[in-house]
N, C-alpha and C positions, 0 to 999 in steps of 0.2 A: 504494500500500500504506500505512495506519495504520501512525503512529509505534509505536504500542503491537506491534503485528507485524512492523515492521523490529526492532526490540528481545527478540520472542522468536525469532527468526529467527538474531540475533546471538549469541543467550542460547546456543541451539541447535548452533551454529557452532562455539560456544566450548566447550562439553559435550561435542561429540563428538572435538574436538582431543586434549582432554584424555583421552579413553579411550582417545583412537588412540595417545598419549604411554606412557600408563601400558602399554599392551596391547605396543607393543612394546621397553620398555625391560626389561618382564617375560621378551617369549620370548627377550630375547638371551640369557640365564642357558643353557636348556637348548640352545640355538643352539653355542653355546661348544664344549659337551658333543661334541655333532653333528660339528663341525666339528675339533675332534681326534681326531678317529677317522683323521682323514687329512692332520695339518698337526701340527707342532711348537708348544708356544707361540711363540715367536719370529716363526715363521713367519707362523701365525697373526693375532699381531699386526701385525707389517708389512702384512700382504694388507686388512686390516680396516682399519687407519687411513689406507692408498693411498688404498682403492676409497672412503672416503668423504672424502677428500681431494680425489680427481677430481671427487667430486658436488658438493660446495661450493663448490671453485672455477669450475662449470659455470654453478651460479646467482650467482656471488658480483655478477656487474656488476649483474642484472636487481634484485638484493636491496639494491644500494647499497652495498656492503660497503667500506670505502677502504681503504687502503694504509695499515699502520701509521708511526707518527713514528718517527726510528732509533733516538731515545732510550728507546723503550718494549720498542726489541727483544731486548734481557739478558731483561726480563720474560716473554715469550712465552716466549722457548725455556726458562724455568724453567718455566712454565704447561705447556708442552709435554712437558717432561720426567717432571716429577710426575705430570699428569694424565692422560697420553694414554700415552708411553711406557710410564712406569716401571709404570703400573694396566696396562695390560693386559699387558704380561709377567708381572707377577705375579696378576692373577687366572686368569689362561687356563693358569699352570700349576698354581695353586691347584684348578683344577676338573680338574686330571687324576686328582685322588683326591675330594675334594672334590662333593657331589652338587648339583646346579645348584641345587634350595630352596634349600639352606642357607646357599650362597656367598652367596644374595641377602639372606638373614638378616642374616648378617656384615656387609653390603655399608651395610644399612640403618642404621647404627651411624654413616656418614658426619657427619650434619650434628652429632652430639654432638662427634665429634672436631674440625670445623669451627670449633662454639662450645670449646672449651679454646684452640683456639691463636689463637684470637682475643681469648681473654682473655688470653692470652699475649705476644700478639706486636703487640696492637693498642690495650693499654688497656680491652678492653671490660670492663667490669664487670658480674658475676650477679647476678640476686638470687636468695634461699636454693631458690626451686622452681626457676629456670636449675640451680644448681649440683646439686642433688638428681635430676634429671633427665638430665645426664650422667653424675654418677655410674650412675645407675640403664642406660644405655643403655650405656654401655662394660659394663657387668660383663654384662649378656646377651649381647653381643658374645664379651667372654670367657669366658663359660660353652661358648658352641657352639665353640671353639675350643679350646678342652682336653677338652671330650665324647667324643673318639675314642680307640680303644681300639686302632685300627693305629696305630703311628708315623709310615706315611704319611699317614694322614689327620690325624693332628695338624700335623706341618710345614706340609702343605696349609694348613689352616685358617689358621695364622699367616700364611701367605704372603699368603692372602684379607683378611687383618685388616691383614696390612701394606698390600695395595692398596689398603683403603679409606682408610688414613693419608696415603697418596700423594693422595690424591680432596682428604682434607682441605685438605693443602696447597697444592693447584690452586684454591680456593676461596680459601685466605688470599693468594694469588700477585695473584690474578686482581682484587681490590676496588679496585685503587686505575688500575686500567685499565677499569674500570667506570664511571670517571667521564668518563672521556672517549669512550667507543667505545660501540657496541650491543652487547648479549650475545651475539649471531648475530657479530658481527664476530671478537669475544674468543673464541669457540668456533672460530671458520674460524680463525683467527692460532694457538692453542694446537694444533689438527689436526694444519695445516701445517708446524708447529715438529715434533710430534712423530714424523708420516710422514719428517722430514729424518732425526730422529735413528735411526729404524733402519734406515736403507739399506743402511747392514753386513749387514743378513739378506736385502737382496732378492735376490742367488745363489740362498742355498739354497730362498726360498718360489717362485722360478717353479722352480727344478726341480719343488719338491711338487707343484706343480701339475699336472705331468705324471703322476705317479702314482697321487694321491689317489681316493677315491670320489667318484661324482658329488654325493651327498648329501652330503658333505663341504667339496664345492668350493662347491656351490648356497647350504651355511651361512655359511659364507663372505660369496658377495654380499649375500646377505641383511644379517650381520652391519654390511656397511660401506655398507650401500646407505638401509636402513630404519632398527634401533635409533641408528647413529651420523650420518647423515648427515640423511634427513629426519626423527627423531626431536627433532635443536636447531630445525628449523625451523619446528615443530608445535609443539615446546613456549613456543616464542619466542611467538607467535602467542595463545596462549592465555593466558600471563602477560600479556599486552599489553591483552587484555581484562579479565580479572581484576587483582585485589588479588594482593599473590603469595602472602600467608597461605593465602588459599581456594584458587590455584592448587598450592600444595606441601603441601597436603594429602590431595591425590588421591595422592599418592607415597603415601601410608601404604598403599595398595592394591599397590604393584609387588611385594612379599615374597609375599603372598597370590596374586595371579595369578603370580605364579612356579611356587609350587606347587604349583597348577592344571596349568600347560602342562607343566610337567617329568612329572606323574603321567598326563599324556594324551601326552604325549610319547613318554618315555623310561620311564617305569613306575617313575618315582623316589619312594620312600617314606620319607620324613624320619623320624628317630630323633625320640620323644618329645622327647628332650631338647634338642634342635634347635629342633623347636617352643616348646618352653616358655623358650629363651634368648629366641628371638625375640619372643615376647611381651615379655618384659621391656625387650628394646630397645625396643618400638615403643611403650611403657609408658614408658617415661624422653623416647623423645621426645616424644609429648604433653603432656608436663611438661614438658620443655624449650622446645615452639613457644609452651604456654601460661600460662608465669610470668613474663610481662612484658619487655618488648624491652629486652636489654643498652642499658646507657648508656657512653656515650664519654667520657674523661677529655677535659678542654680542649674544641678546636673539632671541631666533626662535621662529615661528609664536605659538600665542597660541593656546592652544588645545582646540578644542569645542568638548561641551560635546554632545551626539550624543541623539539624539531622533527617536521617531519611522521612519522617513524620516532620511534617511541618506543623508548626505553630498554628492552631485556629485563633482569632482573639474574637474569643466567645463576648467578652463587652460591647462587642457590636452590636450583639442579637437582640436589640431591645426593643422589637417589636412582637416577641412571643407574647401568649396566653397561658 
């Protein structure tokens, strides 16, 4: 075979990764939905972060994945807490009022929040269209989150807005273990940490189990099987070939296919005003990816040296569910 056609072949490979990323970190929004028809959040969450806990650790040898140093393990179970845990307790009860587009609206807000506490917490410094551009993408965020006219649906929202602040903070946890591990690695480690921390609820999710609908339980595996587990390992893959600029910018499409599958799904019809927040978010952060790459007070991250597994920098991926 022509280089020139091993190379669209590759090109090809990596294009359809990336659809198969985007396609399913979309339908876990209305999945959610699906799947509390017949599970608690709690529940829920525990059952979702198990069943793709089992899968990671099924491939973890074949994929290379090592054992972390003990000195890095405080850090995990903070990665774990924040990102795995504390986000899906709070989105999945978020979406009990909450309609799956919009959560994903909300959701889409992550990487601005990202960049604040990295300005925050790391030195980095904006320049005026960075900072203009989260300003711009929080307030779309909080426009869809005071938009509602229940009081349920308000709490919801905020609880949705609180997950995606949890999301942030798994991204600011997770950078400086970045330097040493693979993104697949730091994703299987943050999983694993957070599957420990709700053990408290696995009682009550295998009773549900017993109960729930089938379509209920099916969402479920789906959930822990596909969006969380071969989801990191599809998008690992695809950033591997790619730039990660050009690879996280197909995220800009996971808000849109959300509410695609939700209105084929579930027959969910976003409030105008939902929409038009969410434009604004996705409007601040192309202004955010596209005013120039924060700079770093002092020394910047060190370089690792790269081996046959390449580096994913899983802090990209801040537009999962």
């Amino acid at each position: 075979m022509l280089p020139g056609r091993v190379d669209g072949v590759k090109l090809n490979k990596t294009l359809l990764a990336l659809a198969a990323t985007v396609l399913l970190w979309a339908t876990a929004f209305p999945a959610i939905r699906v799947a509390l028809d017949g599970y608690g959040p709690s529940q829920l969450s525990f059952l979702r972060l198990a069943g793709a806990s089992l899968a990671l650790a099924a491939v973890a040898p074949s994929m290379g994945v090592r054992r972390p140093a003990r000195t890095d393990l405080w850090r995990i179970t903070l990665a774990g807490a924040a990102g795995m845990s504390a986000y899906q307790l709070l989105l999945n009860w978020g979406e009990l009022h909450v309609p799956a587009g919009t959560a994903s609206l909300i959701v889409a807000a992550v990487p601005a929040m990202s960049a604040v506490l990295a300005a925050c917490f790391l030195g980095e410094r904006f320049t005026p269209a960075k900072t203009g551009g989260s300003l711009v993408a929080l307030a779309g965020a909080a426009l869809i989150a005071t938009s509602g006219k229940e009081s349920g649906y308000t709490a919801a929202a905020w609880a949705v807005l609180a997950a995606a602040c949890s999301q942030a903070v798994y991204h600011l946890t997770i950078k400086p273990l970045l330097h040493r591990y693979t993104g697949l690695e730091v994703a299987a480690y943050a999983m694993w940490a957070g599957t420990a921390l709700l053990v408290p609820f696995a009682p009550g999710a295998v009773r549900a189990v017993l109960d729930a609908p089938v379509g209920a339980t099916a969402a479920v595996v789906f959930l822990g099987l596909l969006p969380s587990a071969a989801g990191f390992v599809i998008w690992g893959y695809a950033v591997a070939q790619l730039s990660v600029t050009t690879a996280t910018a197909a995220l800009y499409l996971v808000p849109a296919v959300t509410l695609a599958a939700s209105y084929l799904w579930l027959g969910e019809q976003p409030r105008p005003i939902a929409i038009l927040g969410g434009l604004i978010t996705i409007a601040g952060l192309f202004l955010l990816n596209n005013g120039g790459g924060p700079r770093a007070r002092g020394r910047g991250p060190r370089r690792v040296r790269h081996t046959v597994r390449r580096e994913v920098p899983h802090s990209r991926s801040e537009g999962r569910p």
